[in-house]
Each structure stands twice: as structure tokens, then as C-alpha cells.
C-alpha positions, 0 to 999 in steps of 0.5 A: 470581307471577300465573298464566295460562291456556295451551291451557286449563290454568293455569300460572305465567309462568315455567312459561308460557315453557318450555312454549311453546319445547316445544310449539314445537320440536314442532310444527316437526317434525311440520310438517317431517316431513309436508311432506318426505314429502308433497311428494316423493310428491305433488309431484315427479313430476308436475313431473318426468315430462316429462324422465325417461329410461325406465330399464332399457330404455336401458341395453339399447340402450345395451349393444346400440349398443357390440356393433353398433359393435364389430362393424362396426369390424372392416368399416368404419374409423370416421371421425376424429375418434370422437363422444363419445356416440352415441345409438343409435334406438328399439327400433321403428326398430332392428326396420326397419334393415339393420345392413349400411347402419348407419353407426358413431359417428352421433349422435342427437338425444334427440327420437328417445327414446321414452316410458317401456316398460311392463315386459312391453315391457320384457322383450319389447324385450330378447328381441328385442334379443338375438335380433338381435345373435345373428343379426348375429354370426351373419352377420358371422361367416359373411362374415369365414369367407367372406371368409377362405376366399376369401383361403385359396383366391387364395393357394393358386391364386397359389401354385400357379400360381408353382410350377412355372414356365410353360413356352414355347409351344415347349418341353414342360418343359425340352424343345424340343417335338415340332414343333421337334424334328421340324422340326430338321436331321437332321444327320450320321446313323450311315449318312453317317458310316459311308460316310465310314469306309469311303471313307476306307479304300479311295480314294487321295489326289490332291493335298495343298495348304494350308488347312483352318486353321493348322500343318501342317494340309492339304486333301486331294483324292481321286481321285473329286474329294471332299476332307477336312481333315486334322489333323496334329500332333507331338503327340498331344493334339490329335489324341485331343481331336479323334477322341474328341470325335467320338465322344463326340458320336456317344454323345451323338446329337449329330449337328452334326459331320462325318464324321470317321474317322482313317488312318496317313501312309504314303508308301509305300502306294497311297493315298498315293504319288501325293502323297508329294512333297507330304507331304514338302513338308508335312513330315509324318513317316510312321507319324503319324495324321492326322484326316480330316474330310469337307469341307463346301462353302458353308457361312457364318459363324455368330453367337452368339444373342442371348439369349446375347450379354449378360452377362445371357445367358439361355437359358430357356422363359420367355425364348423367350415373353418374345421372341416367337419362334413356330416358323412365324414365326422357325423360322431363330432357332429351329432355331439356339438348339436347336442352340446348347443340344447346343453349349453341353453338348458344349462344357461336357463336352469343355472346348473352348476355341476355339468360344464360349469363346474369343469370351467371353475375347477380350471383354475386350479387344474388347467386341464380340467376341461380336457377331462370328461365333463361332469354329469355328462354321458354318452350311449355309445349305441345311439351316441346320444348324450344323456344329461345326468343329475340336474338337481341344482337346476332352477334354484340352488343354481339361482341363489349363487348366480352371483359367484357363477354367473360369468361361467354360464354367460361365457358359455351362452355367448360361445354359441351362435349355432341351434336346433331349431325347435329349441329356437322356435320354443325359447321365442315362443316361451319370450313372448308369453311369458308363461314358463311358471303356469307351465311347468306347474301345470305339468307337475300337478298333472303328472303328480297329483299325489305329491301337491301337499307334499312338495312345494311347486316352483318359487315364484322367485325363481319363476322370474328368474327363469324368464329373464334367463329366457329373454337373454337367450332369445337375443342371443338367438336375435343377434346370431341370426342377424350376424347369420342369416339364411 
């Protein structure tokens, strides 16, 4: 086998072969390795500068967009529907911007990136970045606090404000106020009733003529030319309802009643002889006793409020405003719903039947009872003050069918959360003594020394009645108060 010459040494040709494949094999790595380690380092990043996004830097920003997004959406709704990238603006920008006008979720557009930071500006960047988010949770910490201790303080005003309820211009609390109370009708003071009392005891009667309501009722006429209703009964029920009541509304210092004393029928006697014809006539039996009320001349016909003709009736301070009545603008309707709150709770304790209960029961057969004048009810037009009549079923009558007309008298009572003071200050007093029954006694012995074998005084059945009646207004007056107070 020939030989030939390769690279300067002599081979044979089948040696010639495998050494070219060799040297070959070698120079294509040595190529390959230098051209891919030259080319990156030399090559690319020259062509590649221009498009590079700076790192580090921008994840900062990146980081510092979320929490300034995150923060805001506690103020601001983001709009809908969100952006799939927002790209926050350069560090120089963000250093000028108020976070307060910054809008949520606004895209950027990559021409607002700024060329790659050195490493120095990096770390100074990010200190500043820090530093302002800090301030900014600082601030919106401070306006959430602020916000929340303005909401804390409306609400405790609102409720404070809620509770107690606002009184009326003319109420103090649950009381008519003084220039109500002041401007009121004296009514029937203690000296009027004691000059009736003694009237009664010493003058003779001359003429005895129907009237003055129904049965066996009378007008009496005294010499001197005064006159009285006089109730007479077979029984005695209606006639200790009617003293009684009497003078359950003097302990009261309720002073709407007349003058009211008593006497026995004796035909016999003086005061009696010039008209025992008369009561013969009137069949009256001697030994009875018999009320005496002081007549009262023109007086008219009286209504029920209108605050308490519906069945909404209400009378409260907030329903006083609520109507607009001022004292020296309405002081009629006025005077005559402060009246009404003594009527309502005499009518309560004593169970009277024949006033405002009886329009309230007739209503179901006449809807417009209650616009008709109220029953045994009157009014002075001189004084405008309101004159209870015929309280005889009063303390028990009334007591016996409280089954059938209870819920008319509570209606009434729970109506009514405006008083008179003294009325508030006796029914209290009264609670916690306990001694209605020992005083109404004493009284009618004081007054009626002559009648003790005569007329029974008040059952103690009925006496138990009327305190319970009693503790039943006094929390009626506790929990208006407490809805009212002053």
C-alpha cells in the first residue's frame, strides 16, 4: 500500500482515512465551543439592550402598585370590569403624585419604563418606596380611625337623643307644665266645699220638684232660693259610690266635682216640714240618706277630645306638638285635655260606667257615639272648667261588672301618658301607704258623724279593689315617665 504525506507525516491510505475523520471530529468541537461562548458574551447584548426591562427595581414597583391598589379599594370601588395588568409610573413620577387623586386599575403604557437604575439607585429607589407606602398606611389608618370615631360619636348622639323621648312645648316630662297648670280653672276648693257642708245643715228646704236625672231623683229648692240634686235610692250602692267618689277625688285634689255633703229624709224635722207633702209624693221613705249636690247653672254639654275619639286614641307630649296646640293660641282645647288626664284616672280608680265608658260601649251600636257629647259630663263656660256629674256607680257598682268593662277603662288608662302633677305626686303617695280605705273612712266619719248607723261605709272588698287600681295607674305614670322624662 502506497503512502502519503498528511500535515507533514507519512501515513499509509488506510491509516490516511481514519485520521482525517479524527482531526475532523476535533476541529468541529473546538469551533463550536468558541462560537457558543463568543457570540453570547459578544454578540447578544448589544442586540438586546434596547428591549430589556431593568430587574429588580420593577418588582419593587411592582410590589408597591399591589399595596397602593389594596389600600385604596377600601375607599374607592374599582371600576368593572378590573384590568388584566396595571403598570404602575417611574419612581420619578410616583415621588410628585398625590396617592389620594391616584385612580385604581389605570394601565400604563411600556413607554413610561425608565432606563435600567444603577444599583445605588436601585437600593435608594426602595428606601423611598418603603418610606412612602409606610406614610400612606399611616395616613390611611388615621382617616379610617377618623372616619370611625365620627360614626362612633353620630350614633351614640342619635341614640342619645332617642332616649328619653322629647317632651311637649307644654309639658315638663309627663307633667302639664307650669303655665298650664297655672292657667287652669281653680275648680272647687276646700272652703266652697265646706260652706256647702255647712249650708246644707242649717237651711230648711222649700220645694222638692222632678229633675236632676232619672227614678227617684229630686231638685231641691232652699229657702234662701239655692238649689241641689239630690239622689235617693232603695239601695245603698249608688249612694256610697256617689259620697265616696266624692271624696276620693278630695284626697286626689281633684277639684272638678261639686260640692256634695249628705242629710237623713226626716219629714218630721224643720228642714224638712214645709215639703213633706212632696216627698210623699216622691215616695221617699224617712230614715234614708240622700246626696246633696250643689246645683251648678248654664253650664253646656261637653265632648270627648279629639286626640281620644279614634281608635288610635292617644294622649301623649309628643301628641300635643304633633297637633300644634300652643297654650295662647288653643288654651280652650288645652285646659280641657288637662282636665281630661284627672277624668281619665278618676274614671279608672272609681270604675265609673256612665261617663266615657258608656259612649265607648254604645259605639258598637252607633259609630259615632264618641263624637256625641260625653255622658255626665259638663262644662262652665265662665271658667271652662269641666264639672264631673253623677259619679254613683263609682267604687262599686262599677267593681261588680269590671268583668264586662274592664277593657274600656284600661283602653282609656293606657291612652294617657300626660299629668298633673299633684294628681301624680297623691296617686304615688297613696301606692306606698296603702291606706286609701283608712282615709276615705275617716273622712266620711268626720264629715257625717250623724249617718254611722245609717249607711254602711266602704266594703273592704271594694277597698282592695281600689288599691290595686291604684298601683296600676302609679306604673302606668312609672312607664310614662321613663318613656318621657324631664
Amino acid at each position: 500500500m502506497s503512502k502519503q504525506e498528511l500535515f507533514g507525516v507519512r501515513v499509509s491510505a488506510s491509516r490516511t482515512s481514519k485520521a482525517l475523520c479524527v482531526i475532523t471530529a476535533g476541529v468541529a468541537f473546538v469551533l463550536g465551543t468558541v462560537l457558543g461562548v463568543l457570540i453570547p458574551l459578544y454578540v447578544l447584548p448589544p442586540l438586546s439592550s434596547t428591549a430589556e426591562v431593568r430587574p429588580g427595581p420593577q418588582t419593587v414597583v411592582q410590589d408597591y402598585a399591589s399595596a397602593r391598589d389594596n389600600a385604596l379599594e377600601t375607599l374607592t370601588p374599582r371600576p368593572s370590569p378590573v384590568p388584566p395588568r396595571a403598570v404602575m409610573p417611574s419612581m420619578d413620577e410616583v415621588h410628585v403624585i398625590d396617592v389620594s387623586s391616584v385612580t385604581p386599575g389605570v394601565i400604563e403604557s411600556e413607554e413610561t419604563l425608565s432606563p435600567p437604575l444603577s444599583a445605588d439607585e436601585v437600593r435608594a429607589e426602595m428606601e423611598i418606596e418603603v418610606v412612602e407606602l409606610e406614610q400612606f398606611a399611616t395616613t390611611t389608618t388615621e382617616k379610617e380611625m377618623t372616619t370611625t370615631t365620627t360614626t362612633t360619636t353620630t350614633t351614640t348622639t342619635m341614640a342619645t337623643t332617642a332616649s328619653p323621648a322629647p317632651s311637649s312645648s307644654l309639658t315638663d316630662g309627663i307633667f302639664w307644665n307650669n303655665a298650664v297648670e297655672d292657667s287652669l280653672p281653680p275648680g272647687f276648693n276646700d272652703e266652697a266645699v265646706a260652706a256647702w257642708h255647712e249650708f246644707c245643715q242649717h237651711s230648711a228646704f222649700i220645694k222638692v220638684e222632678e229633675g236632676c236625672g232619672r227614678m227617684q231623683n229630686r231638685l231641691l229648692t232652699f229657702e234662701n232660693g239655692t238649689q241641689s240634686c239630690c239622689r235617693y235610692r232603695q239601695n245603698f250602692d249608688q249612694i256610697q259610690g256617689e259620697i265616696f267618689s266624692f271624696l276620693l277625688s278630695r284626697e286626689l285634689g281633684i277639684r272638678n266635682l261639686p260640692p256634695t255633703s249628705m242629710l237623713l229624709v226626716e219629714p218630721a224635722e224643720w228642714q224638712w216640714s214645709a215639703v213633706r207633702a212632696q216627698l210623699n209624693l216622691a215616695q221617699w221613705a224617712e230614715q234614708r240618706p240622700v246626696v246633696l249636690t250643689k246645683f251648678q247653672e248654664h253650664l253646656e254639654q261637653a265632648y270627648i277630645p279629639e286626640p281620644l275619639r279614634t281608635t288610635e286614641r292617644r294622649l301623649h307630649p309628643t301628641d300635643l306638638d304633633l297637633a300644634g296646640l300652643k297654650l295662647h293660641e288653643h288654651r280652650q282645647q288645652v285646659h280641657e285635655l288637662a282636665q281630661w288626664s284627672d277624668l281619665i284616672v278618676f274614671d279608672y280608680l272609681t270604675a265609673n260606667l256612665d261617663r266615657i265608658v258608656n259612649n265607648l260601649y254604645n259605639q258598637q251600636w252607633n259609630p259615632s257615639m264618641m263624637d256625641a257629647p260625653a255622658h255626665n259630663l259638663a262644662r262652665d263656660p265662665a271658667t271652662g272648667l269641666l264639672i264631673f256629674l253623677d259619679n254613683e256607680s263609682g267604687l262599686l257598682h262599677g267593681y261588680r261588672l269590671l268583668d264586662k268593662y274592664e277593657t274600656y277603662h284600661r283602653t282609656m288608662l293606657d291612652a294617657l301618658c300626660v299629668f298633673r302633677r299633684q294628681t301624680v305626686h297623691k296617686i304615688r303617695q297613696l301606692r306606698d301607704d296603702g291606706n286609701i280605705g283608712e282615709l276615705l273612712r275617716r273622712m266620711f266619719r268626720q264629715r257625717h258623724p250623724e249617718l254611722l248607723n245609717f249607711l254602711p261605709t266602704l266594703p273592704e272588698k271594694s277597698i282592695k279593689i281600689l288599691n290595686a287600681r291604684i298601683r296600676n295607674v302609679a306604673d302606668v305614670m312609672d312607664r310614662c315617665e321613663r318613656t318621657y322624662a324631664s
